[in-house]
N, C-alpha and C positions, 0 to 999 in steps of 0.2 A: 807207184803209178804217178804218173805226170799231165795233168790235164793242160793242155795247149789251146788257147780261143784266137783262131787265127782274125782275122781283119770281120770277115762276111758275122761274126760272132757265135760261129757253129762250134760247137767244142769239139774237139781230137784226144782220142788219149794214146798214150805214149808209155807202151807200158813192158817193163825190164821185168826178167825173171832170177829169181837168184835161187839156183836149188841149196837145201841147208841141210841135206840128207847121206851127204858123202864131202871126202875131204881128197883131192885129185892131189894133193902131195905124198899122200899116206897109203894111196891106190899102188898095189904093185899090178906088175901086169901078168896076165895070165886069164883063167877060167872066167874068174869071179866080173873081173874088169871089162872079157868081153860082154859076160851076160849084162853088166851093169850098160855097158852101150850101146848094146843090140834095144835093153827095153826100154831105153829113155830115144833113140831114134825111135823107135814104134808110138811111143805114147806123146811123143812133144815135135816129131817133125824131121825131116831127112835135111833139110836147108841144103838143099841143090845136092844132097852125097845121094850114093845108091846103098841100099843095104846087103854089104857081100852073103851071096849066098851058100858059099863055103860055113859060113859063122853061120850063119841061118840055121841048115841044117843039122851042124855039130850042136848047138842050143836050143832045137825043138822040142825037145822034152821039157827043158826047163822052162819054157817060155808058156809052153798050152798048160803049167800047173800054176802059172800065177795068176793070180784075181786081177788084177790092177791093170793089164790088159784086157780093153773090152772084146768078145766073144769075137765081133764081126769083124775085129782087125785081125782075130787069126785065123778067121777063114779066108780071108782074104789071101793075105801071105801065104796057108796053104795050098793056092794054088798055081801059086808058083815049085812048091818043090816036089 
């Protein structure tokens, strides 16, 4: 994290995320891969994508058994599909 005190002397932070829980060299693609990007867009932000709903549904079992997704983000998505 990067504190910035621009002129006015209000501080700004500026702050980088580095995930240290998967290695994207090592990632093949497949199953594993999408669920891994279906639930890091759900829990850290779509940054302008949409989340395809093909994958959605093909992954909704595995997504409503993980903890780490809060409840009301899958109801939400739920009603979409």
């Amino acid at each position: 994290m990067t504190l910035i005190c621009p002129g006015n002397g209000d501080p700004e932070y500026s702050i980088v995320m580095h995930n240290w829980d998967y290695d994207l060299t090592a990632m093949q693609a497949g199953p594993e891969a999408e669920r891994w990007m279906l639930e890091r867009m759900i829990l850290y932000g779509l940054d302008g994508r949409r989340i395809p709903l093909e994958l959605l549904r093909k992954h909704w079992a595995y997504l409503q058994g993980r903890t780490t997704i809060p409840p009301e983000r899958l109801h939400f998505l739920n009603l979409f599909l």
